[in-house]
C-alpha positions in Angstrom: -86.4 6.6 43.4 -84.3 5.9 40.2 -85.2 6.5 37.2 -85.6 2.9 34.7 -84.2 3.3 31.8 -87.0 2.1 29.3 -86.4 -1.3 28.0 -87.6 -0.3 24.2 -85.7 2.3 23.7 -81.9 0.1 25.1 -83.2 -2.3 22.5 -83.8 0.0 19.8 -80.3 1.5 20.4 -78.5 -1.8 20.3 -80.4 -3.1 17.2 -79.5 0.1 15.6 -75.8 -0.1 16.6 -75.3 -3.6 15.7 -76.9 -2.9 11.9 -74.2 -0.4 11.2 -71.3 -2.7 12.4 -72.1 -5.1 9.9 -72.9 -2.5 7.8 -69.4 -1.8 8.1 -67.8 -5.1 7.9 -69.9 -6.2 4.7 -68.2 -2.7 3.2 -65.0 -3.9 4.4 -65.0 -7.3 3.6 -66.4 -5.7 -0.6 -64.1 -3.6 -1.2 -60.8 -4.9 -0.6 -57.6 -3.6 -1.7 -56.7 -3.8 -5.4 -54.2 -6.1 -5.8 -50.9 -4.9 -7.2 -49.5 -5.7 -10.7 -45.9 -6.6 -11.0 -43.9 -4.3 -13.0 -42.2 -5.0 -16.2 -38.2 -5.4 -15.8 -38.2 -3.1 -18.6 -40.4 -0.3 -16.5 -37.6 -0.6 -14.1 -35.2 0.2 -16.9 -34.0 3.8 -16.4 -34.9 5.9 -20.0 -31.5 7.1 -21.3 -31.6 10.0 -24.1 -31.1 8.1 -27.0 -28.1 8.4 -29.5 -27.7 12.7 -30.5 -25.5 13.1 -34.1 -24.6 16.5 -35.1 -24.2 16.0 -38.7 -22.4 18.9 -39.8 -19.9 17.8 -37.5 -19.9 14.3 -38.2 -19.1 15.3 -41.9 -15.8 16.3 -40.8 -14.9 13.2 -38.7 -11.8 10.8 -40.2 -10.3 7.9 -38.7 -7.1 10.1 -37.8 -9.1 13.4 -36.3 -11.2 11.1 -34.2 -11.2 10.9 -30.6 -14.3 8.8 -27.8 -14.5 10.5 -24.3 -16.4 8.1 -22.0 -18.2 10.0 -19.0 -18.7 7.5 -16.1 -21.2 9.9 -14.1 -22.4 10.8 -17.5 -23.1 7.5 -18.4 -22.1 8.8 -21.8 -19.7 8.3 -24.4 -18.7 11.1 -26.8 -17.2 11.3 -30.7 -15.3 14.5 -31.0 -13.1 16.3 -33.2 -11.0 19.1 -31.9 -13.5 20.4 -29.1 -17.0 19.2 -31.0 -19.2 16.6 -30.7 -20.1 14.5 -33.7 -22.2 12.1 -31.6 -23.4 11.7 -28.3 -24.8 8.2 -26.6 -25.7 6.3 -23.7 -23.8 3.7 -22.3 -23.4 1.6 -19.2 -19.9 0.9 -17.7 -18.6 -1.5 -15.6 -20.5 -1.7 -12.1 -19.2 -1.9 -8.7 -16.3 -5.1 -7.9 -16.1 -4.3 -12.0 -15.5 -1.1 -12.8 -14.1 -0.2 -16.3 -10.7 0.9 -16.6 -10.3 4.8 -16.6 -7.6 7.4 -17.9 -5.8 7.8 -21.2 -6.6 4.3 -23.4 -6.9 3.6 -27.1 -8.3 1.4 -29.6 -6.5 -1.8 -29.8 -8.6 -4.1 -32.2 -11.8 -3.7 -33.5 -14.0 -7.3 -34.1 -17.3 -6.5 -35.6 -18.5 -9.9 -34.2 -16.7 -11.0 -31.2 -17.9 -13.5 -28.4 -16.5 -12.9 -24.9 -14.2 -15.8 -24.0 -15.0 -15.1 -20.1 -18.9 -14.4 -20.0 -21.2 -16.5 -21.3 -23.8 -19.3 -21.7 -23.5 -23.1 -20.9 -25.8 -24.7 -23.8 -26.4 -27.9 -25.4 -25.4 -29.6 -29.2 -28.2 -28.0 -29.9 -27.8 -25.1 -28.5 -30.3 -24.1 -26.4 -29.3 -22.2 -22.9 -29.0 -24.7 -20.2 -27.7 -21.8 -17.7 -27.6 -18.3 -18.4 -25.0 -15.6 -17.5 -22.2 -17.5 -16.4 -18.6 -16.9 -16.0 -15.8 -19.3 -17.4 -13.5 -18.6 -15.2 -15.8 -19.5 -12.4 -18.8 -21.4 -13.2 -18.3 -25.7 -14.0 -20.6 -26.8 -17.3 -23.2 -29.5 -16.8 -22.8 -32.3 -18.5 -23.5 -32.4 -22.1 -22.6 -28.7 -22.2 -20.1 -26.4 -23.6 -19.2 -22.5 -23.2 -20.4 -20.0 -25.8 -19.5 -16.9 -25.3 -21.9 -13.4 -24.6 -22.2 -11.8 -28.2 -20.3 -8.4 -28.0 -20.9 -7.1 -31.6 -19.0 -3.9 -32.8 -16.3 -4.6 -30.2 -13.7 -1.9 -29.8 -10.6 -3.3 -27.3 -9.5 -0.7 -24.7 -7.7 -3.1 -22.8 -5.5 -6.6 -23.0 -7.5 -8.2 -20.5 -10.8 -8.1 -23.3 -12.6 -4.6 -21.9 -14.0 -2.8 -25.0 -17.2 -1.4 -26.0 -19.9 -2.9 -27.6 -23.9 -3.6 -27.9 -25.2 -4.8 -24.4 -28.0 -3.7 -22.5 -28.3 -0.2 -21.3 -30.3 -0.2 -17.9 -29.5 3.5 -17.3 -26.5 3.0 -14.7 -23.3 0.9 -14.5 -23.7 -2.7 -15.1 -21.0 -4.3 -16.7 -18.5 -6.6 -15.5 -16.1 -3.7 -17.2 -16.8 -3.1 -20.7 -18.7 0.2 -22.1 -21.8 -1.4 -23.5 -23.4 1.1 -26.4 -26.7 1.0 -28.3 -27.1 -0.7 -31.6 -26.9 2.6 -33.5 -24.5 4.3 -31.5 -21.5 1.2 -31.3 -21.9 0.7 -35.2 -21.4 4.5 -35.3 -18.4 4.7 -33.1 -16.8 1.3 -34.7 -17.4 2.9 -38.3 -15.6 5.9 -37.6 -12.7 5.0 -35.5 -9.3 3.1 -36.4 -7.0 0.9 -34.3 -5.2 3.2 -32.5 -7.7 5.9 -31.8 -7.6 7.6 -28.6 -10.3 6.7 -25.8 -10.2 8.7 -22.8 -12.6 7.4 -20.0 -13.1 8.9 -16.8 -15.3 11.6 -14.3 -16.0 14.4 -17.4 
């Protein structure tokens, strides 16, 4: 004969079971997953080493002696004299469909405050920034708009087409649309110690 299986204890089983179930569900359903924080876009700005001067050598730097090197896998451009570096900074060139110009180049003006006439702004009369980061070449201004050009301050010209290099931001890898954008402290540098007619060399050093 079979055996029964006693009805008290079955019941005792399934009450038990169905208390830690929802148990579970109620830990579940109070602790949920933290939600996530959107980064800064300047967390997602690669941290370059900031402008390095070797004063002894910088002593010894003259508008005729001077000579930039630009490293594009670097991301660094260089003051020398002979074989020594007088100061070392980041930079970001030109990024890909823009890359700056490479090889044996020299100063051709220097503007301590020149506006690009290709990249820019469309604003108002009253100038605030109706659109942002437009090109002239490309882009049509809205009505009741005009063209002002992207500040590029401490320009040094490398080319006839308007490359140079200047203040921009530094996000730690090529981003230009060509031109070799410096820090604040390291373009005034450069521009202070260079003439028209120095020699730039850019390129894979």
């Amino acid at each position: 004969m079979p055996t029964k299986f006693p009805i008290r204890l079955f019941a005792a089983l399934l009450i038990g079971l169905m208390s830690s179930v929802s148990g579970q569900l109620r830990l579940f359903h109070a602790a949920p997953n933290p939600p996530q924080t959107m980064r800064k876009p300047a967390d997602l700005i690669h941290k370059q080493e900031p402008l390095k001067i070797n004063q002894s050598v910088l002593k010894q730097v003259t508008p005729d002696n001077v000579h930039i090197l630009v490293s594009i896998p670097k991301q660094r451009a260089y003051l020398t004299v002979a074989d020594q570096i007088a100061a070392d900074g980041p930079i970001s060139s030109g990024k890909r469909g823009h890359s700056s110009p490479t090889g044996h180049l020299k100063v051709l003006e220097k503007d301590p405050n020149h506006h690009s006439n290709l990249y820019g702004d469309f604003v108002d009369s009253s100038g605030r920034v109706v659109r942002a980061g437009v090109s002239a070449r490309i882009d049509s201004a809205p009505s009741g708009t005009h063209f002002s050009g992207a500040a590029m301050k401490w320009f040094l010209r490398l080319t006839e087409e308007g490359v140079g290099m200047h203040i921009g931001i530094l996000p730690g890898y090529p981003a230009s649309h060509g031109c070799i954008r410096e820090s604040p402290d390291g373009a005034k540098l450069f521009y202070d110690h260079v003439k028209v007619g120095t020699p730039v060399d850019v390129g894979d050093y």
